[in-house]
TIKEGU-952503 format. One record per residue (C-alpha): residue number from 1; x, y, z. Coordinates in Angstrom, 1 decimal. Example, Ala and Ser with C-alpha at 12.3 -4.5 7.8 and 13.67 -1.06 7.14 Angstrom:
% TIKEGU-952503
  seq       X       Y       Z
    1    12.3    -4.5     7.8
    2    13.7    -1.1     7.1
//
This chain:
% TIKEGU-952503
  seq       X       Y       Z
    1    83.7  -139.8    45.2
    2    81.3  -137.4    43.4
    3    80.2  -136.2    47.1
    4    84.0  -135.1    48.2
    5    84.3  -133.3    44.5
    6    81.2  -131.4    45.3
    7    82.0  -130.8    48.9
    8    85.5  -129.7    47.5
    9    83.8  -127.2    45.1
   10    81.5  -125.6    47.9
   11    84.7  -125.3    50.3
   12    86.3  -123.2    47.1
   13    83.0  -121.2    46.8
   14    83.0  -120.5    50.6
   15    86.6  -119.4    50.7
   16    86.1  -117.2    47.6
   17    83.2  -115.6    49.5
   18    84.7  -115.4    52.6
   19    87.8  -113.1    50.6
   20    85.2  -110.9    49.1
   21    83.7  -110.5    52.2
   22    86.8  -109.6    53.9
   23    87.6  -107.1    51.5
   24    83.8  -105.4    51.2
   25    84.2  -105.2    55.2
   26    87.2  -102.6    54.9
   27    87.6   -99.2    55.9
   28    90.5   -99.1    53.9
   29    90.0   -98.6    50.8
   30    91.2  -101.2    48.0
   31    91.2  -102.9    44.3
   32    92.0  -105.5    41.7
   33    93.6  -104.9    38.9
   34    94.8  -108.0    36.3
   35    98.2  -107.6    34.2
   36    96.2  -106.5    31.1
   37    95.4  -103.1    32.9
   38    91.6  -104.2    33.8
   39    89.7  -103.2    37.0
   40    88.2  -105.4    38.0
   41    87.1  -105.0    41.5
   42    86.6  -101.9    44.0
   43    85.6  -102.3    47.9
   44    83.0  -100.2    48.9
   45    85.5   -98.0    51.6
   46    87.1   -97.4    48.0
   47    84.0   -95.8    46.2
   48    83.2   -93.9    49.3
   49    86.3   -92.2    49.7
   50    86.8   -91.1    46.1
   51    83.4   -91.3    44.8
   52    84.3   -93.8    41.2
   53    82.6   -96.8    40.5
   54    83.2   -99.7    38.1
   55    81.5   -97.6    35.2
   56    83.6   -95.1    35.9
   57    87.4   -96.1    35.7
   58    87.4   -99.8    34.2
   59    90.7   -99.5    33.3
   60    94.0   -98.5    35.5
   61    94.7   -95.8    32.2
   62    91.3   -94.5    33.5
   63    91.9   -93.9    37.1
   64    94.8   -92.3    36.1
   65    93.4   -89.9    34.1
   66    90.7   -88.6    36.4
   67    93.0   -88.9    39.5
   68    95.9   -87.3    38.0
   69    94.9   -84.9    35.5
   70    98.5   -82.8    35.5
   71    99.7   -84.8    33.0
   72   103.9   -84.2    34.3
   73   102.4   -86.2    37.7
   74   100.7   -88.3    36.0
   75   103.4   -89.3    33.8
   76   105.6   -89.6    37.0
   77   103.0   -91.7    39.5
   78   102.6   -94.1    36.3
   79   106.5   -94.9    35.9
   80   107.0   -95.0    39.5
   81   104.3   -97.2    40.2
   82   104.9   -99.6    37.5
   83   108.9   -99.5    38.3
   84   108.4  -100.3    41.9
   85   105.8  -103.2    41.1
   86   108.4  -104.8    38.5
   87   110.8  -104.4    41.5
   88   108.7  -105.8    43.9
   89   108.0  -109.3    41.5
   90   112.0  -109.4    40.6
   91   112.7  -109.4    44.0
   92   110.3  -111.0    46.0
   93   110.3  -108.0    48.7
   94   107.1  -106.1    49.3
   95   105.9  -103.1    47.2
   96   107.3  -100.1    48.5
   97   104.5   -97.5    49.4
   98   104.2   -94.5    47.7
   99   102.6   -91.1    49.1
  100   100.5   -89.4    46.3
  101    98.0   -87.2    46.4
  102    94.9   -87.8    44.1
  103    91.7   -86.5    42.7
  104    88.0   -87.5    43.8
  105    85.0   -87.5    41.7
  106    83.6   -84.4    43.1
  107    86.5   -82.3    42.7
  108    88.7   -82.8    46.1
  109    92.1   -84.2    46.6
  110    92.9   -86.5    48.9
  111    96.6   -87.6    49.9
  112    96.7   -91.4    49.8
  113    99.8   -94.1    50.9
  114    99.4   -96.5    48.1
  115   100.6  -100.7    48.3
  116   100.3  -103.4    46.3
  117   100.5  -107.2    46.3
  118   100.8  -109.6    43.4
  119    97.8  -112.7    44.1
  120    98.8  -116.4    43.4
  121    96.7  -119.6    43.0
  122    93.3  -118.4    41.5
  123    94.1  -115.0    41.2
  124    97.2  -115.3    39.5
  125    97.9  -112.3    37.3
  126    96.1  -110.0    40.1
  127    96.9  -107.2    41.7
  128    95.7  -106.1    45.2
  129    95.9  -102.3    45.6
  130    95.5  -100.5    49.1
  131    95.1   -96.8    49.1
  132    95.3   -95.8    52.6
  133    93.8   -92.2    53.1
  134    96.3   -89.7    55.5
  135    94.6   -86.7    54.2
  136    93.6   -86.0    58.1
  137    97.1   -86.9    59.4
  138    98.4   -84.5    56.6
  139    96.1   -81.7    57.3
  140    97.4   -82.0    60.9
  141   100.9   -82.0    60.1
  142   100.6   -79.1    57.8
  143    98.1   -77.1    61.1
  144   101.2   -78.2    63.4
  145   103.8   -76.8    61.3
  146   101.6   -73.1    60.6
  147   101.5   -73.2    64.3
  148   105.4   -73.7    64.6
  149   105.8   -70.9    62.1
  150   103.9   -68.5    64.1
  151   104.3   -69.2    67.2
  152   108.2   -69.4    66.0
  153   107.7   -65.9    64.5
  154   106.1   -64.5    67.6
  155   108.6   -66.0    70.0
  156   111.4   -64.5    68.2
  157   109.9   -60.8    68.3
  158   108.9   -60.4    71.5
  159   110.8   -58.1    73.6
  160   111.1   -59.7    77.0
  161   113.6   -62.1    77.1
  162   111.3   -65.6    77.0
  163   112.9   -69.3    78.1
  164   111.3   -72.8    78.1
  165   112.7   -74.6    80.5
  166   112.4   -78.7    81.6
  167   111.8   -79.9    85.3
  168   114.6   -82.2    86.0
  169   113.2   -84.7    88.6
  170   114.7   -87.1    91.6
  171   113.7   -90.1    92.2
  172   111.3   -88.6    95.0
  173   109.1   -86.9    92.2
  174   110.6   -83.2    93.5
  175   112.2   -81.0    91.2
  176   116.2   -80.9    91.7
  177   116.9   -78.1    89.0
  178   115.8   -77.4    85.6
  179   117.0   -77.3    82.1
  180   117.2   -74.4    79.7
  181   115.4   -75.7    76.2
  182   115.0   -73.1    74.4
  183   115.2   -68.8    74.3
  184   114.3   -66.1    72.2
  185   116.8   -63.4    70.8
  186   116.1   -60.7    73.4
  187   117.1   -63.0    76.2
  188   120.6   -62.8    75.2
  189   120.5   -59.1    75.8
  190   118.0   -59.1    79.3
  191   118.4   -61.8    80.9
  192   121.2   -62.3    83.5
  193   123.4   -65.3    83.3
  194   127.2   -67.0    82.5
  195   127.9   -69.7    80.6
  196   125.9   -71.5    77.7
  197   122.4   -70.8    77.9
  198   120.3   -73.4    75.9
  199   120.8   -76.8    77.5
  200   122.8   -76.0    80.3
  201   120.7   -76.0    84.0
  202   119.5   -73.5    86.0
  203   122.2   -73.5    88.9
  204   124.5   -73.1    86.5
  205   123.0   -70.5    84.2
  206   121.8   -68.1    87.0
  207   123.7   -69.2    90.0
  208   120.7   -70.4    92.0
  209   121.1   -72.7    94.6
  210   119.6   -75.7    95.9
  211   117.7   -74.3    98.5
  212   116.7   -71.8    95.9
  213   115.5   -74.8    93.3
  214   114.2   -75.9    96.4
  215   111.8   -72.9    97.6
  216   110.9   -72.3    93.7
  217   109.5   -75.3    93.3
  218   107.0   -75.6    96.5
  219   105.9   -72.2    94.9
  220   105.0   -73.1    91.9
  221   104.3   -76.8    91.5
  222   100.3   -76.2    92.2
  223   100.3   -72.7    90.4
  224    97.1   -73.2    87.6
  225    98.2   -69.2    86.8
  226   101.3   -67.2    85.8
  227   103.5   -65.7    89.1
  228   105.2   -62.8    89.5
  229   108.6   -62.4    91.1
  230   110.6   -59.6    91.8
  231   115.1   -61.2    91.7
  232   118.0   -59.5    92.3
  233   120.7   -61.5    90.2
  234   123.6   -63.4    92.3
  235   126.0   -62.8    89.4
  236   125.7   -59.0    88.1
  237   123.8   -57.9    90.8
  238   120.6   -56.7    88.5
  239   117.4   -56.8    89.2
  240   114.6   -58.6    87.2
  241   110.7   -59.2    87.2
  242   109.7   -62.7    86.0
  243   106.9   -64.1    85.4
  244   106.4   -68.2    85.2
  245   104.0   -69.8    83.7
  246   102.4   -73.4    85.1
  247   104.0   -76.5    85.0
  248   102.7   -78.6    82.3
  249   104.1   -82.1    81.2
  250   107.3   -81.4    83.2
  251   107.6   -77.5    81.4
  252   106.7   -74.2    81.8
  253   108.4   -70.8    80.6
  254   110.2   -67.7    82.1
  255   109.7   -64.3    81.3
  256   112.5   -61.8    81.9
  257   112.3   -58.2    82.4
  258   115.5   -56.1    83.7
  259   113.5   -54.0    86.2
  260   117.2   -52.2    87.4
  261   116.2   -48.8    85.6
  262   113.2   -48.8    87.8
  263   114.4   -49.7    91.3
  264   116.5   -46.9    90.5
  265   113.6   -44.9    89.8
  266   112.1   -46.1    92.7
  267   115.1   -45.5    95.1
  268   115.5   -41.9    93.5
  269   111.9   -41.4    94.5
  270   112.2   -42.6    97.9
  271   115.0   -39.8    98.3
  272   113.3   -37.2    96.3
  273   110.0   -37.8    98.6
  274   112.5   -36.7   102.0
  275   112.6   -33.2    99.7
  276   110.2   -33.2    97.9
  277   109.9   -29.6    97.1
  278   114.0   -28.6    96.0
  279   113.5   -32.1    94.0
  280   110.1   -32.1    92.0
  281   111.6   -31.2    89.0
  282   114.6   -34.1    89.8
  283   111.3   -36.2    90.2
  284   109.4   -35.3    87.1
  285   112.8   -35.5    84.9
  286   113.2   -39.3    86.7
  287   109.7   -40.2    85.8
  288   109.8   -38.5    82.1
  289   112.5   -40.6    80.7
  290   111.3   -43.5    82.0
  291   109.3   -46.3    79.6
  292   107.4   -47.3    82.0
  293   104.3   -45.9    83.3
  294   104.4   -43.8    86.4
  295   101.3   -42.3    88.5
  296   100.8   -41.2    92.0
  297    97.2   -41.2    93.9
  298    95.9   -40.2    96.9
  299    94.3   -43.0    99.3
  300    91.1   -42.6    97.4
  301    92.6   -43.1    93.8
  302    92.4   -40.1    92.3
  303    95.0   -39.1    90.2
  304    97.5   -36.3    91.4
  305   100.6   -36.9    88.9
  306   101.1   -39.4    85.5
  307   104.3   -39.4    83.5
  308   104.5   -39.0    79.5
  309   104.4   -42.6    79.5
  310   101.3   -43.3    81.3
  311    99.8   -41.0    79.1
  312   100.8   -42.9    76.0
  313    99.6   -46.1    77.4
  314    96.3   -44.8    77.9
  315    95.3   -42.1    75.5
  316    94.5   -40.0    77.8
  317    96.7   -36.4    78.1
  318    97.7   -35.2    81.1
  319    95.4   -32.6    82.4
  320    92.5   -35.6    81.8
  321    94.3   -37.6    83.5
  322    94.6   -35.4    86.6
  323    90.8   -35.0    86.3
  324    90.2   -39.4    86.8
  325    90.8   -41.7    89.1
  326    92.3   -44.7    89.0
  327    89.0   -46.5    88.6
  328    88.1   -44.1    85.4
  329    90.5   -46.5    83.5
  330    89.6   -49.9    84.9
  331    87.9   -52.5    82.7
  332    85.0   -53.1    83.5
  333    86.1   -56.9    83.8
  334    88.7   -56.1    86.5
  335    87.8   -56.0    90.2
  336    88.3   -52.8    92.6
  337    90.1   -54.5    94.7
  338    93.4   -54.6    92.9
  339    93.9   -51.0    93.8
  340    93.4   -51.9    97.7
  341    95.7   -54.6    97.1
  342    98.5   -52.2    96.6
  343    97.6   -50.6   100.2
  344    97.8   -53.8   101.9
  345   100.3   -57.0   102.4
  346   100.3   -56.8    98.4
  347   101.8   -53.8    98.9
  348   105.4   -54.2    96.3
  349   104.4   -56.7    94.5
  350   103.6   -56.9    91.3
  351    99.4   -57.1    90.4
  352    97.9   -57.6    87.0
  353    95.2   -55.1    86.4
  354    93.2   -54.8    82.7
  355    93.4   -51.1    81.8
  356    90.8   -49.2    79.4
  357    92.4   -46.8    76.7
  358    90.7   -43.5    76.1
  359    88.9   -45.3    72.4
  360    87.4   -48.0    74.7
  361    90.4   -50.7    74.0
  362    91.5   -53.0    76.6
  363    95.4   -54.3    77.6
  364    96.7   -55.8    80.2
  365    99.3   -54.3    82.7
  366   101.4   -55.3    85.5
  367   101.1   -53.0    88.2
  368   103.5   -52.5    91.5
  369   102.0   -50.5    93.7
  370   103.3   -49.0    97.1
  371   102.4   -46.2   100.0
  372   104.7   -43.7   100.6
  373   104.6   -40.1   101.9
  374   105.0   -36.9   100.2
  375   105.2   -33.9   102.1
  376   104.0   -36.2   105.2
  377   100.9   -37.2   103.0
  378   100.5   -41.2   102.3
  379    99.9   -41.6    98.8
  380   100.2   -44.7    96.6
  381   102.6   -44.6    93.9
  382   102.5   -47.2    90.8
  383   104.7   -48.3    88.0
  384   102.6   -49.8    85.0
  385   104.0   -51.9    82.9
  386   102.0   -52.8    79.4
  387   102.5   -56.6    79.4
  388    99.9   -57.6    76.5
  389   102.4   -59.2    74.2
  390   103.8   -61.0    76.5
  391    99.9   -62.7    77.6
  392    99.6   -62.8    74.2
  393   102.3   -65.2    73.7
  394   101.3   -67.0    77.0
  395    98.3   -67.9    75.0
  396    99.3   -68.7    71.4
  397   102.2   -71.2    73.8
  398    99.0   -72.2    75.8
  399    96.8   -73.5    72.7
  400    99.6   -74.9    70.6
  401   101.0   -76.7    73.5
  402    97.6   -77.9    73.8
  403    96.7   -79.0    70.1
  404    99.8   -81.2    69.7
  405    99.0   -82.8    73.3
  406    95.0   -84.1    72.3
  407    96.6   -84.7    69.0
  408    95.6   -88.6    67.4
  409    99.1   -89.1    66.0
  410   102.2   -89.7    68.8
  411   104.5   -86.6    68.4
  412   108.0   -86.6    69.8
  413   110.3   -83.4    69.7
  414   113.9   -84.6    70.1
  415   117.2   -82.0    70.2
  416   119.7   -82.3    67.3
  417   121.3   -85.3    69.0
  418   118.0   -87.6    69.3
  419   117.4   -87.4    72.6
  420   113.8   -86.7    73.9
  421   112.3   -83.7    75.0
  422   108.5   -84.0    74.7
  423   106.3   -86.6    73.8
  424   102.5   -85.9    73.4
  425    99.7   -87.9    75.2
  426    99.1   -90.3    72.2
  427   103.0   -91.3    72.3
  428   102.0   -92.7    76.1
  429    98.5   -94.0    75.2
  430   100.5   -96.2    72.4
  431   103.9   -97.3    73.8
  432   103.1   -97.5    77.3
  433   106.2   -95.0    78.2
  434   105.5   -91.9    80.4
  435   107.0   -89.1    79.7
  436   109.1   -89.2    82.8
  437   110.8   -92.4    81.7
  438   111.8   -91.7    78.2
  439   112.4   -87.4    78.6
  440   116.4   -87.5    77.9
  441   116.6   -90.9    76.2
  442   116.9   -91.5    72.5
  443   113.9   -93.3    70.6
  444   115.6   -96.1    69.5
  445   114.7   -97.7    73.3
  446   111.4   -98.6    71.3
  447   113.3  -100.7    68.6
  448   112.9  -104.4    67.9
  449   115.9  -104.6    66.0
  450   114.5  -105.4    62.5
  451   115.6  -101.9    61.2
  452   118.7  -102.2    59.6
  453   121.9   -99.9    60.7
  454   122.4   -98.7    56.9
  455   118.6   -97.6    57.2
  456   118.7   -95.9    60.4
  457   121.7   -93.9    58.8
  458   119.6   -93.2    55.9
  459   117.3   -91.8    57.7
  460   120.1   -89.4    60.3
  461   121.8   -88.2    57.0
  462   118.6   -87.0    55.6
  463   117.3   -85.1    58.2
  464   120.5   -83.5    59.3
  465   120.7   -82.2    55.9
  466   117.3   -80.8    56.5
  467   115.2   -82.8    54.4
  468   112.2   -85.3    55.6
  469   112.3   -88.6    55.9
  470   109.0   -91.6    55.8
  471   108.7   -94.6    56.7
  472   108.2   -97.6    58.7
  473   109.2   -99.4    61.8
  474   108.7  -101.9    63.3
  475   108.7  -101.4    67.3
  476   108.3  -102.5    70.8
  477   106.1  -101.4    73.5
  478   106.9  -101.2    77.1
  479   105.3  -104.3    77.9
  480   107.4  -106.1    74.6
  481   104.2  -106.4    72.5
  482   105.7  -105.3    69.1
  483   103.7  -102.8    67.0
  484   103.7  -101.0    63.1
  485   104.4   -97.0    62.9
  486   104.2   -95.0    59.8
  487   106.5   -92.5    60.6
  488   107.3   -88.6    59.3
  489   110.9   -87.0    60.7
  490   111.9   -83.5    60.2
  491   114.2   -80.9    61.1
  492   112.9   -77.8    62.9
  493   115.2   -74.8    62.3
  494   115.4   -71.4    63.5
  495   115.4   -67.8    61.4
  496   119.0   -69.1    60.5
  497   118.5   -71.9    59.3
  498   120.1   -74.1    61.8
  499   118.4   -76.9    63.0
  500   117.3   -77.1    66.7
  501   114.9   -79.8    67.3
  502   113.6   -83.1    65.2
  503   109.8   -83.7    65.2
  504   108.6   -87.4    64.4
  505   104.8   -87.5    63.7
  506   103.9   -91.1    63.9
  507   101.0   -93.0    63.6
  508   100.3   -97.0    64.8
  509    99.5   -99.3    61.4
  510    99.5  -102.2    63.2
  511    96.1  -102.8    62.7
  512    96.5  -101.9    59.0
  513    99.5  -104.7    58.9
  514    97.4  -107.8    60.8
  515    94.3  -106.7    57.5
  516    96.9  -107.5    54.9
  517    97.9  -110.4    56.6
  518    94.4  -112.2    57.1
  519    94.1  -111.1    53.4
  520    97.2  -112.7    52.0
  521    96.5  -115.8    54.3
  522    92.7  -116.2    52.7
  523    93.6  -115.8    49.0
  524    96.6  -118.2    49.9
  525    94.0  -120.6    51.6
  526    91.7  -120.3    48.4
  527    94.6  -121.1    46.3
  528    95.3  -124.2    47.8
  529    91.7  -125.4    47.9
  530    91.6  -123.8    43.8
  531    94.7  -126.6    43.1
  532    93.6  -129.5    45.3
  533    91.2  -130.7    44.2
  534    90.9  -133.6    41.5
  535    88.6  -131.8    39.5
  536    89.9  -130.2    35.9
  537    88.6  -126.6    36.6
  538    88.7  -123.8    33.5
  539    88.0  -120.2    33.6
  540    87.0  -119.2    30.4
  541    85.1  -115.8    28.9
  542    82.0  -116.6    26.8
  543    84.1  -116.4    23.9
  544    85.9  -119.2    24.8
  545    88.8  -117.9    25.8
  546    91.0  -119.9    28.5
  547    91.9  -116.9    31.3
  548    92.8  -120.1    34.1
  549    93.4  -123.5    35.0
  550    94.2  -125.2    37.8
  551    96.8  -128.0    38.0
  552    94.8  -130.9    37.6
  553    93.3  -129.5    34.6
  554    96.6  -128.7    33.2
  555    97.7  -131.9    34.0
  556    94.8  -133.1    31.4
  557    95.6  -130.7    28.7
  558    99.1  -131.9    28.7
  559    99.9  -128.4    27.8
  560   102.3  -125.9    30.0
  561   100.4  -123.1    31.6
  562   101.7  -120.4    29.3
  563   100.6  -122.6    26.2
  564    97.6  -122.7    27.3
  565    96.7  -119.7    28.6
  566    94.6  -117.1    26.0
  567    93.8  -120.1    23.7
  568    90.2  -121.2    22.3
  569    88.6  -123.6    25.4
  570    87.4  -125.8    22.5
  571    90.8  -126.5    21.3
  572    92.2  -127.5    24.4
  573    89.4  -130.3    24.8
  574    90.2  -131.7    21.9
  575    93.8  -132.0    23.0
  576    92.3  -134.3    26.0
  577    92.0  -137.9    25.9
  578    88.6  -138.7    25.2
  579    87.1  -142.4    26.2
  580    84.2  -144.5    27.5
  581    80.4  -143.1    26.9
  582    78.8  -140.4    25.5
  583    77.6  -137.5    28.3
  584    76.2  -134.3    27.5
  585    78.0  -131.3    28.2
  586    76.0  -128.1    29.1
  587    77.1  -124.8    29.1
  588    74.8  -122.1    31.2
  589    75.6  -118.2    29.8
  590    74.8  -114.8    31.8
  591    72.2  -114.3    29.5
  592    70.8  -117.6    30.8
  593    71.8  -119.1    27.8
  594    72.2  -122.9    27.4
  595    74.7  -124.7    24.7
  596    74.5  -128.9    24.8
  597    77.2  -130.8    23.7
  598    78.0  -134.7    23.3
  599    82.0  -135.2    25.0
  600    83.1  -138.6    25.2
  601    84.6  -140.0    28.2
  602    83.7  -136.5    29.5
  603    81.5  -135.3    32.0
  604    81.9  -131.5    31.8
  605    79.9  -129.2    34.4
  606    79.3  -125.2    33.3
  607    78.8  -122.3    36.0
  608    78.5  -118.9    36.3
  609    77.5  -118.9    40.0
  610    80.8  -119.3    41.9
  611    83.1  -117.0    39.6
  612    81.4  -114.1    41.0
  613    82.9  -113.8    44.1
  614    86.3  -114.7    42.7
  615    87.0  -112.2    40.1
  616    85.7  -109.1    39.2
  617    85.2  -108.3    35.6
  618    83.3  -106.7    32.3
  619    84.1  -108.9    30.3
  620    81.3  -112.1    30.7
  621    82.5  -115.6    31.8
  622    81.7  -118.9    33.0
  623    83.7  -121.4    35.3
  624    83.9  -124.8    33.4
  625    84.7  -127.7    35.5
  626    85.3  -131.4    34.1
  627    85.6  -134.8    36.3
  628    86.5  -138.4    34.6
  629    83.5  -140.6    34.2
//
């Protein structure tokens, strides 16, 4: 009999040590706190991220004081910590997380998702605190939304008229049209079309056909670099240079420019070159009032007229000009050959070519070049266009687009009636979706039905009134494995105000779930072994002081738990039935300590040994265990 007791005993110490183990091997970091306010444990994941030890914040009063030293926050993470524990014991439901944002020892904050779990069995009167650290996930919520802002700001002031549009696929893979997302103020005033403009499709909005779609999309589909197209518009019969960019994920964005003004130029200049002499000064009045730039050169590139706005581009006044070539204002990073190109089968098309200004500054153009002949003389004439914003913008698109795709949180941009537009690389990586089979559906085809209706309306009446909202669901991969996301919805607006898009930031916990679950299961495993066994066990401090029993100890006392809780240990044995012989009693302190006493009836076993893996604590204390004899 005494060998099961004892092997009973080890199997308690094992478990014990087998729960501190599992919470020493953490990354997340965590606690214990008891009811009367006591730390009485940190992980090693928990002094790592915020620097305190044991010394340093013994009590919760403590922590709070050096985490939250603005007093009004304090005051507020206090209540509504302590409100939603209460609620969380009243109701039996799990504590409901809160996001704070707390201070380290050296100085830093840190933004934290705090939980908590009542113990049972030998941890009764226990609290286990997890403090998961989203300081990265917040820093890269806060880096997306600057780069919203700006890139916001500078799609907005831009003076082309600038679209992002979405491939719409067949079945085959091949694109069948495409979808207007999203356009910039100027568009409304440059760009040619009828109808509604954002959402509505290409055939539609411009009037192309299918063969059109058709021959755009064998164009483009291997493009790794912008193209330049010259359109006359089917509806108002305008003219427009347009520049797309390359498909990526299924997008890629249109540039408009209403080139009308200079085909006119350039038929006026075709005319004025058949008499050329009674219309020079037609010519240079043409040329003057245009905004763009305007040169002619002989076949060897020099120059032998620039208009005002040429000039104005470059720096350079007209009698210097006049004294160059058109290699004078080349950078030195662009090739020769882009001049030649405008004397060959190039010839009317537009060319990029990087210009040098007069002070040494460099800006990109778009140049259309062509040969014609003035006074029977072939000579190339070119209308430069300044185009560096619109690069510019190519690029800030180009490296935004690019941060939220390697991004290590799952981002998903829906329009303001949930459906998809974009999901990043992560989303696919953790739900198993490509973006071709959920572009156009709403999210809830990940749902596992455990969200409640009245919470998925909580969550669409907060962020249609433009607010965030944060939280958790529980959800279902492609292959119906389920999984954990802590989620972040939020509105994005325009100038206005108005929302256009929702953005949900979410991040996979399931990992983070399955850890509280092995840890609820062990101390709910050491609980059991704690009250099974036959053995009276008492936790006492060196005072004496009774801080647990198990049940076949209080089954001894005769006492009910709350009696005997907080009470002297001595006067609890002498409450016990005492019988049969004398056998010593010994009691083994920290200090090493030994105290010998004659129980009757008794035989009463002192350690210090096992405790420590069970409770952590300043205050000094010594498991007592007593078996009949």
């Amino acid at each position: 009999m005494r060998m099961k007791k004892r092997a009973s005993k080890k199997n308690s110490t094992a478990d014990e040590a087998k729960f501190r183990a599992t919470l020493d091997a953490s990354p997340v970091p965590m606690a214990l706190n008891d009811d009367a306010h006591n730390i009485t444990y940190l992980n090693p994941a928990f002094i790592q991220t915020f620097g305190y030890s044991l010394e340093d914040i013994p009590t919760l009063a403590d922590w709070w004081a050096r985490a939250y030293p603005d007093s009004d926050y304090r005051q507020w993470v206090v209540e509504t910590w302590q409100s939603r524990l209460e609620q969380a014991k009243q109701s039996g439901k799990p504590f409901s997380p809160m996001e704070i944002r707390a201070r380290c020892k050296n100085g830093m904050n840190r933004m934290i998702v705090a939980s908590a779990a009542s113990l049972k069995g030998s941890f009764e009167d226990n609290h286990l605190v997890v403090l998961q650290d989203i300081t990265p996930w917040k820093q890269m919520e806060e880096a997306l939304r600057a780069s919203e802002k700006k890139y916001q700001i500078l799609f907005d002031t831009l003076t082309d008229g600038i679209a992002l549009n979405e491939i719409i696929y067949n079945g085959q893979g091949e694109m069948i049209d495409y979808r207007v997302l999203e356009v910039n103020q100027a568009f409304y005033s440059i760009a040619d079309y009828k109808g509604v403009v954002v959402g509505n499709y290409a055939t539609k909005l411009y009037g192309l056909s299918q063969e059109a779609i058709k021959s755009f999309w064998h164009e483009h589909k291997t493009r790794t670099t912008p193209v330049l197209t010259e359109m006359l518009s089917p509806i108002k019969g305008r003219y427009y240079l347009i520049s797309t960019s390359p498909f990526v994920n299924g997008r890629f964005v249109t540039s408009f420019f209403d080139i009308t003004d200079r085909k006119l130029v350039e038929q006026e200049l075709v005319k004025a070159r058949e008499k050329a002499e009674e219309n020079e000064e037609k010519f240079k009045a043409i040329t003057n009032q245009t905004t763009e730039g305007i040169a002619l050169s002989d076949l060897d590139g020099n120059y032998l007229f620039v208009n005002p706005a040429f000039c104005e581009m470059t720096g350079y006044s007209e009698d210097e000009l006049l004294k160059m070539t058109v290699f004078d204002v080349k950078a030195k990073t662009q090739p020769h050959s882009s001049f030649f190109e405008s004397k060959s089968s190039r010839a009317g098309l537009p060319i990029e070519v990087n210009l040098k200004r007069k002070d040494g500054s460099e800006f990109f153009t778009e140049i259309i070049g062509n040969v014609i002949k003035i006074n029977n003389k072939d000579v190339v004439l070119g209308t430069v266009r300044d185009i560096s914003g619109r690069k510019l913008a190519e690029e800030r698109l180009r490296k935004l687009s690019q941060a939220v795709e390697r991004s290590q949180v799952s981002v998903v941009i829906t329009d303001v009636n949930g459906n998809i537009e974009y999901v990043n690389s992560k989303f696919v990586q953790v739900t198993g979706y490509t973006p071709a089979e959920v572009i156009g559906l709403n999210p809830r085809i990940l749902k596992s039905e455990e969200t409640t209706r009245e919470e998925y309306k909580r969550l669409w009446d907060t962020i249609t009134a433009g607010g965030e909202w944060r939280g958790e669901f529980h959800n279902r991969r492609k292959n119906g494995e389920l999984f954990w996301e802590s989620t972040l919805i939020s509105p994005v607006m325009d100038e206005t105000g108005r929302i256009t898009h929702f953005m949900a930031v979410k991040e996979d916990t399931t990992e983070r779930k399955q850890m509280l679950e092995a840890l609820r299961e062990s101390e709910s495993n050491l609980a059991a072994v704690f009250n099974a066994t036959n053995e009276a066990i008492f936790l006492m401090a060196v005072d004496h002081t009774l801080l647990a029993l198990n049940d076949a100890a209080l089954q001894r006392t005769g006492l009910p738990r709350e009696a005997a809780l907080g009470r002297k240990t001595y006067e609890i044995l002498h409450r016990m039935s005492l019988s049969g012989g004398s056998h010593l009693l010994t009691a083994r302190y920290p200090a090493e300590r030994r105290l010998n006493l004659k129980i009757t009836g008794t035989t009463i076993i002192w350690s210090t040994a096992c405790i420590q893996s069970l409770i952590r604590t300043e205050r000094p204390c010594v498991w007592l265990s007593i078996a009949a004899t």
